[in-house]
N, C-alpha and C positions, 0 to 999 in steps of 0.2 A: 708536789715539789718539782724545781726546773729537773730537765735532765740536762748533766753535763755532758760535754762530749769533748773529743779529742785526747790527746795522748795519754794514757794511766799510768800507772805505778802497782805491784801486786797489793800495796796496801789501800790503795786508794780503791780499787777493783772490791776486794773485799766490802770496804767502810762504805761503799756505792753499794753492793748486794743486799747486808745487812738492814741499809737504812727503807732503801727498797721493799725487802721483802715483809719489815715491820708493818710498812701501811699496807700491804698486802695482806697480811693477815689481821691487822684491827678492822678489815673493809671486808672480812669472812671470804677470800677470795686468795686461797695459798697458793696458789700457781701462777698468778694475776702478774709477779714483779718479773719475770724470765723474760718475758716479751721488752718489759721497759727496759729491763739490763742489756741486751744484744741491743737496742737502738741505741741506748745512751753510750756502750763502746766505739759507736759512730765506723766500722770497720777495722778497728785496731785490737786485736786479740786479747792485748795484753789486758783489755778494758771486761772480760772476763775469765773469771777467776778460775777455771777449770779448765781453758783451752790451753790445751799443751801444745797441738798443733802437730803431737804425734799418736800413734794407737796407743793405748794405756798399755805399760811393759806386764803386768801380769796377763793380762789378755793375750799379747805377742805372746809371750813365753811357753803359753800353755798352749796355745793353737799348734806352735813351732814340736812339740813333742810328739814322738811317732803314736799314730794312731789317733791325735784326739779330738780330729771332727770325723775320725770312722762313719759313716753310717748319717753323718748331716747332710743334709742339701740346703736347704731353707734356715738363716738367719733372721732374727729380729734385735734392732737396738732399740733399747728403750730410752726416753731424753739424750738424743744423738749428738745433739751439740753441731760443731763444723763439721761432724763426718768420718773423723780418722780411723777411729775403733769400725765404723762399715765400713769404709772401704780396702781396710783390713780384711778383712772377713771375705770381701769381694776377691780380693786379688786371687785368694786364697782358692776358691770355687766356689764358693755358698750365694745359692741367691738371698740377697740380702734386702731387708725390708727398715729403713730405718726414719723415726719420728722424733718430732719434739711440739710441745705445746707451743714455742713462739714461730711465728711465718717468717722475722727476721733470720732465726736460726736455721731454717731451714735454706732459704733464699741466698744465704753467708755460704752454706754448704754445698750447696751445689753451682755456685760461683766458683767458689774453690776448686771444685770435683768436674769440670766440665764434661770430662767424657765417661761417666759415673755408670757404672752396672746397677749400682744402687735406685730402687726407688725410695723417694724421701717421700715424706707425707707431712702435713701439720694434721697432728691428732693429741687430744688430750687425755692422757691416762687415764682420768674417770670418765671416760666415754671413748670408748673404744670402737671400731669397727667391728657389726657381726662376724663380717667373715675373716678377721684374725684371730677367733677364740680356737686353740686348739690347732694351729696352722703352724707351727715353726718348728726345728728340730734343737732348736739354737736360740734360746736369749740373753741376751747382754743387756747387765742394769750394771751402769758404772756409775756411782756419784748422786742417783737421783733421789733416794730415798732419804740419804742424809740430808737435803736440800728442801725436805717437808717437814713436818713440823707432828708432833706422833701424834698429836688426832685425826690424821689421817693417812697415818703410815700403814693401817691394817686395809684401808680401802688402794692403797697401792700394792702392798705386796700379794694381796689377791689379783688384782689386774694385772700386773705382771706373771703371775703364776698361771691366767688362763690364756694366757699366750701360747703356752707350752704345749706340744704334739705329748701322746700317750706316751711315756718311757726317754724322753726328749727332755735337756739338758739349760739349766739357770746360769749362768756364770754371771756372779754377784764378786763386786767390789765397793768397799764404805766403811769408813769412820764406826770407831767400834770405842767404847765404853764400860765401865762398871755398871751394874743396872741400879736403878735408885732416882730417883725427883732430880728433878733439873729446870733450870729457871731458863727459857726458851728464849724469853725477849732479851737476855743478856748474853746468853751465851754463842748464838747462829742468827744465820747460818754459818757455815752447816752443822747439826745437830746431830751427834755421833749416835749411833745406834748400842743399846743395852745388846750384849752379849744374848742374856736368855732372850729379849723380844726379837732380836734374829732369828735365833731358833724355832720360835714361836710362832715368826709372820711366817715361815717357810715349811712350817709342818704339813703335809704326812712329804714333802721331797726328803729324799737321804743324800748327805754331804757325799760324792763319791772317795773323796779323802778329808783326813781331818783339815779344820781350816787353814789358812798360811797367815799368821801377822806380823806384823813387820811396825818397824818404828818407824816417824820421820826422819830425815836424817837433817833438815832446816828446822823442827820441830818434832824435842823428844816426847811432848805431852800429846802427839796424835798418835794414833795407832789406829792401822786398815788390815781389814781382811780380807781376805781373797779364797773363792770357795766356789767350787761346782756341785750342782745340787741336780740329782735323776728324781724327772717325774715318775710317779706310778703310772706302770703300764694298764691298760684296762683288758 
């Protein structure tokens, strides 16, 4: 299909993601449409549908409370997007390590970020660098998982999970659901996660408090959670 470019609209960003990610997945390649959506925004934010263009507020909110990168040094973002959520993190202290599968996104991001602490990388979730296994104290998954498709949400939330340092901390945010069948080619992206298959892809970590959900407040039929999850220590 052409890509379009220039100015969007939040609906058009969407119905651009959507149509996207379908041939994306009919060509067995779910991560394939990210790279074509940041080209076809042509540098206009609004042209993805996830850039806020600030740090995601429960991220803010929980870093901002006394105590709770205690004991972090090392972050990782996982599908980083522009940047905000790391260099959040950055300001903060944390040497922060953050990725996405498309080169434009990255490239966007540290245009943005010129004098960035952050190292950005292009890496693909299902292939990770050896030496991130087991390397951060700190991961941030904001939006990614709902943005896959579940046959292969259990090969992400493991790669996500082996990011984690011994005793080292998940902070997950995503579209949350009743668990039960769902019709993918119609409904997403993004594709809200079952309650229990959260649970599920995140076993043996334990939530350090229970989750937070929340409603939309532009849309009362989403509902996101918001959750820190501790690795087992070894």
């Amino acid at each position: 299909m052409a890509e379009p470019t220039g100015p969007s609209t939040p609906e058009a960003a969407r119905a651009r993601a959507r149509a996207l990610a379908t041939e994306a997945l009919e060509a067995g390649r779910p991560t394939a449409w990210f790279e074509r959506l940041y080209r076809a925004a042509a540098g206009d934010p609004a042209g993805v549908p996830w850039a806020d263009l600030v740090p995601n507020p429960a991220l803010a909110a929980w870093a901002a409370r006394p105590g709770a990168l205690a004991g972090a040094r090392t972050a990782c973002v996982v599908g980083c997007g522009l940047g905000h959520d790391a260099e959040h993190l950055a300001r903060l202290g944390l040497r922060v390590t953050a990725f996405d599968v498309a080169p434009e996104a990255i490239a966007w991001a540290q245009r943005l970020h010129p004098r960035t602490t952050v190292v950005y990388e292009v890496a693909d979730l299902f292939a990770l660098p050896a030496a991130w296994r087991a390397a951060f104290d700190l991961v941030v998954e904001v939006y990614t998982l709902q943005a896959l498709p579940r046959a292969v949400r259990g090969a992400a939330a493991r790669a996500v999970r082996s990011l984690v340092a011994p005793g080292g901390r998940i902070l997950l945010y995503t579209r949350v659901r009743e668990d039960g069948p769902v019709d993918e080619r119609a409904e997403g992206p993004p594709w809200p996660l079952g309650r229990g298959e959260l649970t599920a892809l995140f076993a043996p970590f334990e939530p350090e408090a229970p989750w937070t959900e929340e409603r939309s407040e532009q849309d009362p039929r989403v509902t996101r959670v918001f959750g820190v999850l501790r690795a087992p220590s070894r």
